[in-house]
C-alpha positions as YAML, in Angstrom:
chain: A
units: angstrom
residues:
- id: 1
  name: UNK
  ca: [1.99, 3.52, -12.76]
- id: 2
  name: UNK
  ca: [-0.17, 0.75, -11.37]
- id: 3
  name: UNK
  ca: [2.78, -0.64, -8.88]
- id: 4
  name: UNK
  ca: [3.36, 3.01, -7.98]
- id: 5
  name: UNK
  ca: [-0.36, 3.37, -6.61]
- id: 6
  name: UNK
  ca: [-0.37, 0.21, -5.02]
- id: 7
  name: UNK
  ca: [3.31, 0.70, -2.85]
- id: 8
  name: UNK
  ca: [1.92, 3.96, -2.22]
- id: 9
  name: UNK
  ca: [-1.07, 2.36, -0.15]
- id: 10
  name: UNK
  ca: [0.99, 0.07, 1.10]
- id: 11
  name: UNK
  ca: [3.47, 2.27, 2.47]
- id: 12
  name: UNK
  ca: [1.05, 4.56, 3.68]
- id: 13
  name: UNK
  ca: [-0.70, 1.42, 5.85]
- id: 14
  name: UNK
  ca: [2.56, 0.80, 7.01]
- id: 15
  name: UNK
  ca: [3.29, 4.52, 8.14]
- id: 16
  name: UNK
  ca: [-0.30, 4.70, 10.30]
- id: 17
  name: UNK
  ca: [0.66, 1.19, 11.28]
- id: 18
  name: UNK
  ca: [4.14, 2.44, 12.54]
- id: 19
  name: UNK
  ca: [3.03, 6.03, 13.83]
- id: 20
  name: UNK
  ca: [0.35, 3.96, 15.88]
- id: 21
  name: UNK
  ca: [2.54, 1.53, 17.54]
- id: 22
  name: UNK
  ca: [5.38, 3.50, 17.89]
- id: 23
  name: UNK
  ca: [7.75, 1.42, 15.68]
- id: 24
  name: UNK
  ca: [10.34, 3.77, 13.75]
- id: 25
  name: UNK
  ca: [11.43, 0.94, 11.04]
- id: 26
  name: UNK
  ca: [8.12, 0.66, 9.85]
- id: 27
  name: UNK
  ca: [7.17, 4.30, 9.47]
- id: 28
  name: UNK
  ca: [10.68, 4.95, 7.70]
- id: 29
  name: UNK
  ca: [10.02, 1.93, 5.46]
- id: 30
  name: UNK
  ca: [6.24, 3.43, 4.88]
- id: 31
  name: UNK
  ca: [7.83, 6.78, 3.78]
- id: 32
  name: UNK
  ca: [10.13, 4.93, 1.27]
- id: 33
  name: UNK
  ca: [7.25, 2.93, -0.64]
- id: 34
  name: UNK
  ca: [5.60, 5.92, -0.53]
- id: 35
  name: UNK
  ca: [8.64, 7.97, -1.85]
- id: 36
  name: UNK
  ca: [10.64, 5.84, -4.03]
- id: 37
  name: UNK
  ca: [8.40, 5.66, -6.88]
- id: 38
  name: UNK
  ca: [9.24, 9.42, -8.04]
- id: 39
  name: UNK
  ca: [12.77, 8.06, -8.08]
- id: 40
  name: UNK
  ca: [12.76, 5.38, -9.97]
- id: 41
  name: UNK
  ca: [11.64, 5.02, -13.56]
- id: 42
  name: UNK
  ca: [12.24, 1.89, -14.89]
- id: 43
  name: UNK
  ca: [9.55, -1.13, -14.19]
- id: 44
  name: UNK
  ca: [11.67, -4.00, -13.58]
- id: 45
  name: UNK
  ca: [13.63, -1.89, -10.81]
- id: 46
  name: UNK
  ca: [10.41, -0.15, -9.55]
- id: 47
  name: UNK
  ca: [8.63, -3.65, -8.66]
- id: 48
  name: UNK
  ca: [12.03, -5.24, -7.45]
- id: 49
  name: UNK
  ca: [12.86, -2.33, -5.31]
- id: 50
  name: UNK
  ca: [9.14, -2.01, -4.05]
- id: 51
  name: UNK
  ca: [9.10, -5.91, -3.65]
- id: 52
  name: UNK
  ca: [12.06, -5.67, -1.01]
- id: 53
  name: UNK
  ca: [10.69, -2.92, 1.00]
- id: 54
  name: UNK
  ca: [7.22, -4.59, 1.33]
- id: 55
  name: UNK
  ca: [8.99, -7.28, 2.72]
- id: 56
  name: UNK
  ca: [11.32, -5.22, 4.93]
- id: 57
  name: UNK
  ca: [7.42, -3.75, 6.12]
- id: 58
  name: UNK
  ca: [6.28, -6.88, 6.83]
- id: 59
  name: UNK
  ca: [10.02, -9.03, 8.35]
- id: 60
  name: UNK
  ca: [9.63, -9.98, 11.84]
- id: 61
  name: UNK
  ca: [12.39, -8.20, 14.08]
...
């Protein structure tokens, strides 16, 4: 539950971050650690899966 709440601020940083500058990648990749967490249940998968789109978020082009 904990790693739910905190990709869901992160995401949501990184959607304003995205809507502000324009940049689609990082407002998709906002909606998905937002989203992704209803999705999956299991903890290892939910903090590997979050893991790789925090650093998609954050992966220079």
């Amino acid at each position: 539950m904990f790693l739910g709440i905190v990709y869901g601020c992160i995401g949501f940083a990184g959607f304003q971050y995205g809507r502000r500058q324009q940049q689609a990648r990082q407002m998709v990749v906002g909606i998905a650690l937002m989203s992704f967490g209803f999705f999956v249940s299991d903890p290892l998968i939910n903090g590997l899966v979050g893991a790789v789109l925090v650093l998609l978020l954050f992966w220079p082009r």
